[in-house]
Backbone as CSV, one residue per row, in Angstrom:
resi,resn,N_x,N_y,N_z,CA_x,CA_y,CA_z,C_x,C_y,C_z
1,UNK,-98.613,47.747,-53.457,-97.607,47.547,-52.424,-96.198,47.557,-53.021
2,UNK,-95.890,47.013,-54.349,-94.745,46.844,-54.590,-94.248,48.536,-55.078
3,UNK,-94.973,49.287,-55.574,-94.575,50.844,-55.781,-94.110,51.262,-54.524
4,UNK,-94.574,51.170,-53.375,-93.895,52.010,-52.517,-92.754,51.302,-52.006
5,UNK,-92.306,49.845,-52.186,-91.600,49.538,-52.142,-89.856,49.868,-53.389
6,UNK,-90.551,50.186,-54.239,-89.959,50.937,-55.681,-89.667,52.261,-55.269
7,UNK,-90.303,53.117,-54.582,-90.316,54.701,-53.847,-89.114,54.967,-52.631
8,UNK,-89.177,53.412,-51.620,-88.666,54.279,-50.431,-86.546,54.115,-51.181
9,UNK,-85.799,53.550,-51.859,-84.563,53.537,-51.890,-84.521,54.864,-52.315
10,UNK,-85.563,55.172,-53.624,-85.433,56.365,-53.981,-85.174,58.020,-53.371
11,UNK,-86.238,57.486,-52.162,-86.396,58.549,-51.148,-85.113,58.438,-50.153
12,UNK,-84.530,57.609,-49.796,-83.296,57.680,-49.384,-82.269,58.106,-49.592
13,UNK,-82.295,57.830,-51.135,-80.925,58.270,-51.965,-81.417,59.739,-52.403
14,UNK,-82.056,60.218,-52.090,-82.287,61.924,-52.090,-81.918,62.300,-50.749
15,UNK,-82.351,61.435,-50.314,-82.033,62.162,-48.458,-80.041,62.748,-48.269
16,UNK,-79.698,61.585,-48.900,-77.715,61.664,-48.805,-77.205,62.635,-49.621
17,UNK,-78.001,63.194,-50.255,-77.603,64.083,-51.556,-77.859,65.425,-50.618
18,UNK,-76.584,66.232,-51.021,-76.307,67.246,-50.551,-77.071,68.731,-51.937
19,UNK,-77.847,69.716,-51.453,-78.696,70.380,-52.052,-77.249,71.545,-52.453
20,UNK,-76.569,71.631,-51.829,-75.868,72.637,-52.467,-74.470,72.776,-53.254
21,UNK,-74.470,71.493,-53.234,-72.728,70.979,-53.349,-72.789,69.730,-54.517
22,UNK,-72.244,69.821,-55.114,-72.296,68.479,-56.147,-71.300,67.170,-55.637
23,UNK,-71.371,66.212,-55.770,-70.197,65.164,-55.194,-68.947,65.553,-55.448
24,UNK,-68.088,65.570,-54.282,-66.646,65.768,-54.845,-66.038,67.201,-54.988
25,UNK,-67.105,68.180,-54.934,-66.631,69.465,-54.378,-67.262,70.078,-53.276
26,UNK,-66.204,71.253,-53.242,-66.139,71.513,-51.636,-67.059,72.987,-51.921
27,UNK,-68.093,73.444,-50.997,-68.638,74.317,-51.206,-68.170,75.648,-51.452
28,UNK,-68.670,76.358,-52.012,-67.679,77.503,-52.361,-68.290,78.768,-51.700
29,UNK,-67.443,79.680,-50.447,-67.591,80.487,-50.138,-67.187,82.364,-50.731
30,UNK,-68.763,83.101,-50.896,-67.838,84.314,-50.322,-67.244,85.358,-49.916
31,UNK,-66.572,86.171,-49.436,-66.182,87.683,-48.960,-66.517,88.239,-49.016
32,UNK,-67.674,88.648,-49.972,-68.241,89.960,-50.150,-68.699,91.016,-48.944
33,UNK,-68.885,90.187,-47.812,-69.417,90.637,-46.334,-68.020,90.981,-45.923
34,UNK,-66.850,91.068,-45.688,-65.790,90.859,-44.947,-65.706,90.613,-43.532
35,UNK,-66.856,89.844,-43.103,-67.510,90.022,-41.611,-65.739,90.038,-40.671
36,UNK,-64.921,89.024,-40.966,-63.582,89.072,-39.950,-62.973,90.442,-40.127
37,UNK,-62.932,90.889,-40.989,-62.416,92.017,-41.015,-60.993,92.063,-41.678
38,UNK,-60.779,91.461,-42.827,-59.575,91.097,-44.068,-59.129,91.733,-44.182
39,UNK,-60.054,92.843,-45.316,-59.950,93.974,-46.063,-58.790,94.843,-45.331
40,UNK,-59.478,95.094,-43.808,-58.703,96.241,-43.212,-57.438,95.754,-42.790
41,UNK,-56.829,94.576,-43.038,-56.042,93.542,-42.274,-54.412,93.351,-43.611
42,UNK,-54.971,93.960,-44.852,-54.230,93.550,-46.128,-53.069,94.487,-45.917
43,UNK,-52.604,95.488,-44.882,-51.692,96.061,-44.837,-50.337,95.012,-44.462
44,UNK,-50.847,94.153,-43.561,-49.193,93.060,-43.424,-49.499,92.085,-44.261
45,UNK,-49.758,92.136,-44.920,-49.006,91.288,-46.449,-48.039,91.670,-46.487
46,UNK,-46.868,90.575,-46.536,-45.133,91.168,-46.937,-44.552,90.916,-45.821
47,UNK,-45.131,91.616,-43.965,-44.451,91.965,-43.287,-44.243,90.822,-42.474
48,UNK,-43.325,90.836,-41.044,-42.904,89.381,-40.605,-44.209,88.929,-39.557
49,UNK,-44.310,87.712,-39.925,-44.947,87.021,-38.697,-45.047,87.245,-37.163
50,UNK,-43.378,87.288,-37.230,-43.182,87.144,-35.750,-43.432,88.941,-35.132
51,UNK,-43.406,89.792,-36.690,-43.930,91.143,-35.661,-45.127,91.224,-35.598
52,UNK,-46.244,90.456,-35.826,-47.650,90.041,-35.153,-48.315,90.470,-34.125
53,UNK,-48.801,91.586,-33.890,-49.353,91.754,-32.230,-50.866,91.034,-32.742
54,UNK,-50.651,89.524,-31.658,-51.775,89.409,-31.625,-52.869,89.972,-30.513
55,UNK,-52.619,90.476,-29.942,-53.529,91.358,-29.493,-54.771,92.319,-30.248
56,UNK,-54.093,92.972,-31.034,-54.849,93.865,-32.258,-55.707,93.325,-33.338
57,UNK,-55.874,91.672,-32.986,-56.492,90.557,-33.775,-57.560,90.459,-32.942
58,UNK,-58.883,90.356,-33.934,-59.290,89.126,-33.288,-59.873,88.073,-32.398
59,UNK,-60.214,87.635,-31.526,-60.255,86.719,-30.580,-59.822,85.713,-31.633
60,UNK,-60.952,85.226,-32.330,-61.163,84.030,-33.264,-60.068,84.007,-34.279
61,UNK,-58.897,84.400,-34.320,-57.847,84.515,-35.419,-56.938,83.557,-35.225
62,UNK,-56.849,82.798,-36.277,-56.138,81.523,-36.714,-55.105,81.549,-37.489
63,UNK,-53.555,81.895,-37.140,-52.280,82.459,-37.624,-51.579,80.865,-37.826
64,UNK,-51.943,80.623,-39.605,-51.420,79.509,-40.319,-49.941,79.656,-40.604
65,UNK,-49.195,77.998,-39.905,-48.046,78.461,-40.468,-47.856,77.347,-41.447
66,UNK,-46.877,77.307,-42.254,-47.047,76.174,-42.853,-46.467,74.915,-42.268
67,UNK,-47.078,73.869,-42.883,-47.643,72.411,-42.412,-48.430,72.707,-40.905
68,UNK,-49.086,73.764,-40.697,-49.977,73.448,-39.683,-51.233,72.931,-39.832
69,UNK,-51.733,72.262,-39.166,-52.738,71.094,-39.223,-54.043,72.174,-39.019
70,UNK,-54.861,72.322,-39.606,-56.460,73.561,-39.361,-57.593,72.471,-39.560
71,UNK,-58.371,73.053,-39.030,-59.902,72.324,-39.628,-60.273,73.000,-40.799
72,UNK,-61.208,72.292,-41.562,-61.480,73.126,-43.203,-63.081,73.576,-42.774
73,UNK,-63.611,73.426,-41.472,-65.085,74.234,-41.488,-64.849,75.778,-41.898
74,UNK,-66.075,76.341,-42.092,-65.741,77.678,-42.957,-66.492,78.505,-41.766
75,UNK,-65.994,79.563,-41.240,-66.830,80.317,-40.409,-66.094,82.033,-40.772
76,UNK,-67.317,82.408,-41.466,-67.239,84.139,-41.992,-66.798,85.108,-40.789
77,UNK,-66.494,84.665,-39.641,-66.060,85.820,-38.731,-65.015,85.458,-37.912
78,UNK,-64.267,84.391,-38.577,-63.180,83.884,-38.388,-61.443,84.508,-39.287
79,UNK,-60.541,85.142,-39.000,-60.180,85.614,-39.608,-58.690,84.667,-39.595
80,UNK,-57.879,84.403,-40.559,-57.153,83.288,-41.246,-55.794,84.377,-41.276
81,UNK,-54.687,84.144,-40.737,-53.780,84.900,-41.188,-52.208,83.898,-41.843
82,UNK,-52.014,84.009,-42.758,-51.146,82.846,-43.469,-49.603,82.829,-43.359
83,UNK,-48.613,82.555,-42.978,-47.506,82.976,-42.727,-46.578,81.722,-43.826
84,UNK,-45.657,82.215,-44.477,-45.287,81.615,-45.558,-44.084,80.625,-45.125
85,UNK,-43.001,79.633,-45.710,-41.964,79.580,-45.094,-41.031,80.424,-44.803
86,UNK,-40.984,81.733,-45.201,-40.215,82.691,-45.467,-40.316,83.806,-44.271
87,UNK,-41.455,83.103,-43.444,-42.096,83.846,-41.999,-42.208,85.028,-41.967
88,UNK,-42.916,85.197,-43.432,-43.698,86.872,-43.975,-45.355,86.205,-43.991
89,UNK,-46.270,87.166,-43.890,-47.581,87.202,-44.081,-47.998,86.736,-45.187
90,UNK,-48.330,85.907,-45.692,-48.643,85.870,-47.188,-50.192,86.301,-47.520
91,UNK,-51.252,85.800,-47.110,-52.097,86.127,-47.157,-53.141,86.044,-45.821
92,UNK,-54.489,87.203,-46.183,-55.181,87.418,-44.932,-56.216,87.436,-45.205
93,UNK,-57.263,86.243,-44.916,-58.582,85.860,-45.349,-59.471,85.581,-43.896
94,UNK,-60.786,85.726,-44.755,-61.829,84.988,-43.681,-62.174,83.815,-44.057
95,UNK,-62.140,82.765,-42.345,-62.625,81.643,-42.841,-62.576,80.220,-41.870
C-alpha cells in the first residue's frame, strides 16, 4: 500500500510536464510550410504602412504596430505584418 502511495505524486508531476517544451521556453516554431503566405508577401519590406491595401491580405492578417498589445498563440495560417516606428514594413511572418 505504501508504494502506490510513493507512485501517485510521481504520476502527477509527469502529468504538468509539458512533452515538448522544456520549463521556461517558449516552443519553437517553423516556416518551412509558408501556409500564410510570407514568402510571397516579402516585397513590402521597406515600403509604408499606411500604403497597405488591406484588402489584398488575408482575412486572418494581424498588422503589428509598435507597442501593440497581440496574443503570443502561434497559428501557421495566420499572417503577421510588422510596421516599425518609422511606419515602414519591417517584417512579414506567419504566426
Amino acid at each position: 500500500m505504501k508504494s502506490i502511495f510513493a507512485i501517485i505524486p510521481l504520476v502527477m508531476f509527469a502529468a504538468c510536464q509539458s512533452p515538448s517544451t522544456s520549463q521556461g521556453q517558449r516552443p519553437v516554431h517553423t516556416q518551412a510550410t509558408d501556409e500564410c503566405g510570407a514568402a510571397s508577401r516579402q516585397n513590402l519590406v521597406g515600403t509604408a504602412g499606411a500604403a497597405l491595401d488591406r484588402s489584398a491580405l488575408p482575412k486572418n492578417t494581424r498588422i503589428i504596430h509598435p507597442d501593440t498589445v497581440v496574443t503570443m498563440d502561434y497559428s501557421a495560417q495566420r499572417l503577421n505584418v510588422y510596421v516599425g516606428k518609422d511606419s515602414k514594413i519591417e517584417r512579414i511572418t506567419c504566426g
